[in-house]
Each structure stands twice: as C-alpha cells, then as structure tokens.
C-alpha positions as CSV (number, residue, x, y, z in Angstrom):
1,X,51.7,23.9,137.4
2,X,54.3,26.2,135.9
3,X,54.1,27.9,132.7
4,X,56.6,27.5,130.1
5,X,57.6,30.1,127.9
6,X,59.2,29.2,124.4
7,X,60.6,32.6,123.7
8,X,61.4,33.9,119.9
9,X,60.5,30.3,117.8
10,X,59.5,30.8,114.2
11,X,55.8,29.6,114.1
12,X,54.1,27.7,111.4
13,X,50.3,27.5,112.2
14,X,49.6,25.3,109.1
15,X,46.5,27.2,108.4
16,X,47.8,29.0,104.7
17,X,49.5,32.1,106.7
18,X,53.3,33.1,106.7
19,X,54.7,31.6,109.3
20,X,56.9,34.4,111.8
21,X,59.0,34.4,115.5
22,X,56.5,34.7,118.3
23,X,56.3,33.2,121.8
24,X,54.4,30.7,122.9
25,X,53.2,29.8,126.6
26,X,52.7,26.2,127.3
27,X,50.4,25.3,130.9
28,X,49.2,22.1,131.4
29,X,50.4,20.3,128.5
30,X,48.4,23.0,126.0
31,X,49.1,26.0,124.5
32,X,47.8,28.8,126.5
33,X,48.6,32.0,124.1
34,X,50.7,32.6,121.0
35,X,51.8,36.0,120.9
36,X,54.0,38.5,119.6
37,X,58.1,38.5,120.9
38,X,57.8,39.8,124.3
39,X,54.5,39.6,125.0
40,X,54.2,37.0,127.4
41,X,55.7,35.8,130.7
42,X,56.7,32.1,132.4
43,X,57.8,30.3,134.8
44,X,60.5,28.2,133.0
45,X,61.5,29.9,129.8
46,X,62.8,28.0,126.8
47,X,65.4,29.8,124.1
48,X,63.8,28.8,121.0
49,X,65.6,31.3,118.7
50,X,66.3,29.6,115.2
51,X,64.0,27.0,115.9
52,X,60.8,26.6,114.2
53,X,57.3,25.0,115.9
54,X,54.8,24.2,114.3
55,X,51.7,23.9,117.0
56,X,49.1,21.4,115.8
57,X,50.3,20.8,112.1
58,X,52.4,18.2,111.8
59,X,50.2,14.8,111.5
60,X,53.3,11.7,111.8
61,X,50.4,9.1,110.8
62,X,50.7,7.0,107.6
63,X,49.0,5.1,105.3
64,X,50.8,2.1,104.0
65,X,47.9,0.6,102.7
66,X,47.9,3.2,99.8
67,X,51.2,3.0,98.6
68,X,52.3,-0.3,96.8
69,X,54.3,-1.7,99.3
70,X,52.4,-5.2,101.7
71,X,52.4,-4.2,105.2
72,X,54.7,-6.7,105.7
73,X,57.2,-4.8,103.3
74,X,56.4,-1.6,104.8
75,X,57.2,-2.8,108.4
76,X,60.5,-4.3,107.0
77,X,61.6,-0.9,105.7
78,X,60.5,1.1,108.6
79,X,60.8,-1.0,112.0
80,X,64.4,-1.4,113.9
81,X,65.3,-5.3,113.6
C-alpha cells in the first residue's frame, strides 16, 4: 500500500508540548513517523500547509448523562430531524 505524506501541517500531539509544522507519513491507515519538514518521503503527498493535525488527541465522545439535559433532550438538540 502507498505511503502518504502530509507535508508541513502544524502538529498538536496533546501530550503538554508546543505544538509545531512537521510531516507526517501515513501507511496502512497508521502513522508511520512524524518528523521534522523534509524529512520524509511518499508515495501520494498531501499539502497540509496552514492546516493543523492533531494525531490521537481529539476524543469526539460525549457524555450526556452528566450534563442536565434527558437523553431524550440531548438527542433533540443534537440529531438531524
């Protein structure tokens, strides 16, 4: 399988560390390095410049049961009808 290349994204690792622009190679549906601009090669490669990724960090669950809303309220709010 080919290798894709997202070239010059600003990355935000989530672990406490200033995010910065690196390059990321993606193979088999996983990242496969994270590296510094120019680093690293692909088959496709992917213009990410002014785009940030953020590899592993962002979570999209919920918990509706904690807020104050039914999940019958929630679903209202949220779901297309």
């Amino acid at each position: 399988m080919d290798t894709i290349l997202m070239r010059g994204a600003f990355v935000v690792d989530g672990s406490g560390k200033a995010g910065g622009v690196s390059d990321i190679t993606v193979r088999d549906g996983k990242i496969e390095a994270v590296a510094a601009p120019g680093e690293l090669r692909g088959d496709t490669v992917l213009d990410c410049t002014c785009m940030v990724i953020t590899p592993g960090f962002i979570d999209g669950h919920i918990h509706p049961e904690s807020t104050s809303l039914s999940i019958r309220s929630f679903a209202e709010l949220v779901l297309d009808h």
